[in-house]
C-alpha positions as CSV (number, residue, x, y, z in Angstrom):
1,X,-15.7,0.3,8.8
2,X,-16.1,3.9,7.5
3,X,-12.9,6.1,6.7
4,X,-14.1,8.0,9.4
5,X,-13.5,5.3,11.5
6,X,-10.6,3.5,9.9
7,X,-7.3,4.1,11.7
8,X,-4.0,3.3,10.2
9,X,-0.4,4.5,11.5
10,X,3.2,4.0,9.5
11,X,6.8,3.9,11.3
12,X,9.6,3.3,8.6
13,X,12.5,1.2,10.1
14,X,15.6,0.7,8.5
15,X,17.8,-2.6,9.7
16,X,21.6,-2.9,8.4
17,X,23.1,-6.0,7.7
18,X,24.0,-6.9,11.5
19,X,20.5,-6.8,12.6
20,X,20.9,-3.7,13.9
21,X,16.9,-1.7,13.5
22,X,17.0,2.3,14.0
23,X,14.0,4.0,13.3
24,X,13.9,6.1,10.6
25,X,10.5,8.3,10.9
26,X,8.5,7.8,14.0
27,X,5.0,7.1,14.0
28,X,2.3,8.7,11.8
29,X,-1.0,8.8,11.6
30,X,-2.4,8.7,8.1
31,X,-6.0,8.8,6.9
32,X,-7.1,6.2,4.4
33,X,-8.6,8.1,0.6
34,X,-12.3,7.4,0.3
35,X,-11.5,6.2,-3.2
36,X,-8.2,5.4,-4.7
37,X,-6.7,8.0,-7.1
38,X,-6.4,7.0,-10.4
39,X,-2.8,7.0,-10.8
40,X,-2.8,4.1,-7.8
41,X,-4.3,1.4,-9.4
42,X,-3.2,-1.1,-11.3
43,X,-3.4,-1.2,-14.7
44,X,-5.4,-4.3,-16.3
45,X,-3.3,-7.9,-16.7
46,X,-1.8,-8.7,-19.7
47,X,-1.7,-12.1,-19.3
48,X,-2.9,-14.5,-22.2
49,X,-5.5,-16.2,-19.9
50,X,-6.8,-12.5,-19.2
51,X,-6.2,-11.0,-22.6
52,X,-8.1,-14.1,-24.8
53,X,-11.5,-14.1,-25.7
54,X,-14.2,-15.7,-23.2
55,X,-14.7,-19.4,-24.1
């Protein structure tokens, strides 16, 4: 599926603590980046089992 055709909408909902749901923002459509901005990925793992050597 190209971003051209890629089709993604967001509603934000907020629900108190009676279970009560208003919406917050109605629906929007957003278009998906061809390639994610640097600043959005995540940075490497730290982990031991990622940070050690290759056996």
């Amino acid at each position: 599926m190209s971003a051209e055709t890629a089709r993604m909408t967001l509603r934000v909902y907020e629900v108190n603590r009676a279970g009560i749901t208003r919406i917050v923002r109605e629906e929007t459509a957003v278009k998906p980046l061809e390639r994610p901005e640097a600043s959005h990925q995540f940075p490497p793992c730290q982990c031991p089992k990622c940070v050690s050597p290759a056996r």
